[in-house]
N, C-alpha and C positions, 0 to 999 in steps of 0.2 A: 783418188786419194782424198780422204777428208781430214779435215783438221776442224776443231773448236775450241775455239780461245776464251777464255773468261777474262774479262778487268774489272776494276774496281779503281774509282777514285773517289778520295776522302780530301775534304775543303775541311781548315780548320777543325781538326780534327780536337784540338782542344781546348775548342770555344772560348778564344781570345777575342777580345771585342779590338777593334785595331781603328782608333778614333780620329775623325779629320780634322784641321786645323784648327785653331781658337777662331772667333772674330776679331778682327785686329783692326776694325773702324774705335776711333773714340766719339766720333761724333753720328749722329741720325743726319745733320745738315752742315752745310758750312755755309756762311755767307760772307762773300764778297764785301770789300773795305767802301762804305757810303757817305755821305757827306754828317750824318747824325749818328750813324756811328763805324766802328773798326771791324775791322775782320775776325770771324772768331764761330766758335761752335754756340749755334743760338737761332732761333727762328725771331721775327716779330710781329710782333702781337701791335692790337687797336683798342686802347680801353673804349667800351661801349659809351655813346654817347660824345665822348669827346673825337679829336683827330691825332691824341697823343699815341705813339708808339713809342713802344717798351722791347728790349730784348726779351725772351725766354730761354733759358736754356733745353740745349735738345744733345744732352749726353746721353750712348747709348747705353743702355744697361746691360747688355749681353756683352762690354766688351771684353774680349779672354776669356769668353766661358767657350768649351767644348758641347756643342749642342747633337752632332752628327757623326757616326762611322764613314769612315771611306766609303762605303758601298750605295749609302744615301745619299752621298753627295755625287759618285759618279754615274747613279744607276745602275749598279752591275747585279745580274742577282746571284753568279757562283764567287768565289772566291775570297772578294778583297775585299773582307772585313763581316762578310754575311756568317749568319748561324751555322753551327757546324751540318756541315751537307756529305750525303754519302751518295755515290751514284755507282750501279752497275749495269757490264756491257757483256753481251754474250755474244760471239760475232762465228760463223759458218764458212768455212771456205772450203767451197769443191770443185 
């Protein structure tokens, strides 16, 4: 006896982008509490010529933006959060 089965499956089928998490650093560094200065979001810096240091600020600019879908951030390439994808299976059993 033979049987043939057809399937079909449909991934996002209507192309909903399904986006990963914000970045939720405020800072690029953080440095540790020193005797010249406090703790806090800031790199330091050496004016040329002199041995004076200076803080910089090192906020990060992506903080809370949405950069990535799901799928790019877990690698996946069917499913979760990829372009809409259609696959068929034609399968024989005798």
């Amino acid at each position: 006896m033979l049987k043939l089965q057809f399937r079909a499956d449909l991934f996002n089928i209507l192309n909903h982008p399904n986006f990963g998490k914000p970045d939720g650093g405020i800072c690029t560094t953080v440095q540790p509490t020193s005797a010249q200065f406090g703790a806090g979001c800031y790199n330091v810096a050496t004016n040329p010529g002199t041995s004076l240091q200076y803080p910089v600020p090192a906020l990060n600019a992506n903080f809370g933006k949405v950069g990535q879908t799901i799928a790019s951030l877990n690698g996946s390439q069917i499913g979760t959060g990829t372009a809409r994808q259609t696959q068929f299976a034609l399968k024989l059993m005798f």
